[in-house]
C-alpha positions, 0 to 999 in steps of 0.5 A, a space after each residue: 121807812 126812808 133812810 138816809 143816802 138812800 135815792 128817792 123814787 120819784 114817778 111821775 103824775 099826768 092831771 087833767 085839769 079840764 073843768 076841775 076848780 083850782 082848789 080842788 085841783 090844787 088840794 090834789 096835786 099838793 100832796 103828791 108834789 109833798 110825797 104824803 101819799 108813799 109809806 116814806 113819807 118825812 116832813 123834814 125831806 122831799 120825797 115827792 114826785 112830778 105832776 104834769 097838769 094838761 089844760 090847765 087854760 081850762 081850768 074853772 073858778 068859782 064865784 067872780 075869781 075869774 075878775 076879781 082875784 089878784 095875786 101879789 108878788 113881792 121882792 122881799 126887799 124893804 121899799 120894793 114895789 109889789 106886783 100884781 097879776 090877774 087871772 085873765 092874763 095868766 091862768 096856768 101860772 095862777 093854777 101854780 101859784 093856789 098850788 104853791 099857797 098850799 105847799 107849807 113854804 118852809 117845807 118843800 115850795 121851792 123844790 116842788 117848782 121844779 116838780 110841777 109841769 103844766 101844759 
């Protein structure tokens, strides 16, 4: 069981993500950012540990996401523009961001930002 004020033990988790597709690459590393794979395992508390993605610019996509997905990014404030980004320009930071998507947001998703290197 994990008790409270005890320090959580992280380590860390070296991914290869050459010729691996983002949902499956991203269906891997979701639950290690979340700690579901250590028997103290709580919703309610970040337990996870770090992943460290190595060539995620070698990442694959199936289909036509390659040309055709946007990602949208938006403010939050009311009458703010919204951003779009493609996966042409950026790709580790869309192998983040379906990373991300899967994380439950009120959860842990901010603090896995800090968890997730990618190289």
């Amino acid at each position: 069981m994990s008790f409270p004020g005890r320090v959580v033990q992280r380590a860390w988790h070296l991914v290869d993500a050459k010729d691996q597709t983002v949902g499956g690459l991203a269906t891997q590393i979701a639950p290690i950012l979340r700690g579901k794979h250590k028997p103290t395992y709580r919703p309610n508390a970040d337990c996870g540990d770090f992943v460290v993605v190595i060539n995620a610019e070698k990442v694959r996509f199936s289909g036509k996401k390659w040309d055709q997905k946007l990602y949208r990014w938006h403010t939050g404030y009311p009458g703010e523009s919204t951003w779009y980004f493609s996966l042409k320009y950026s790709n580790s930071h869309s192998s983040n961001a379906c990373i991300h998507q899967i994380i439950p947001l009120k959860l842990n998703q901010v603090d896995s930002n800090n968890e997730l290197r990618t190289i």
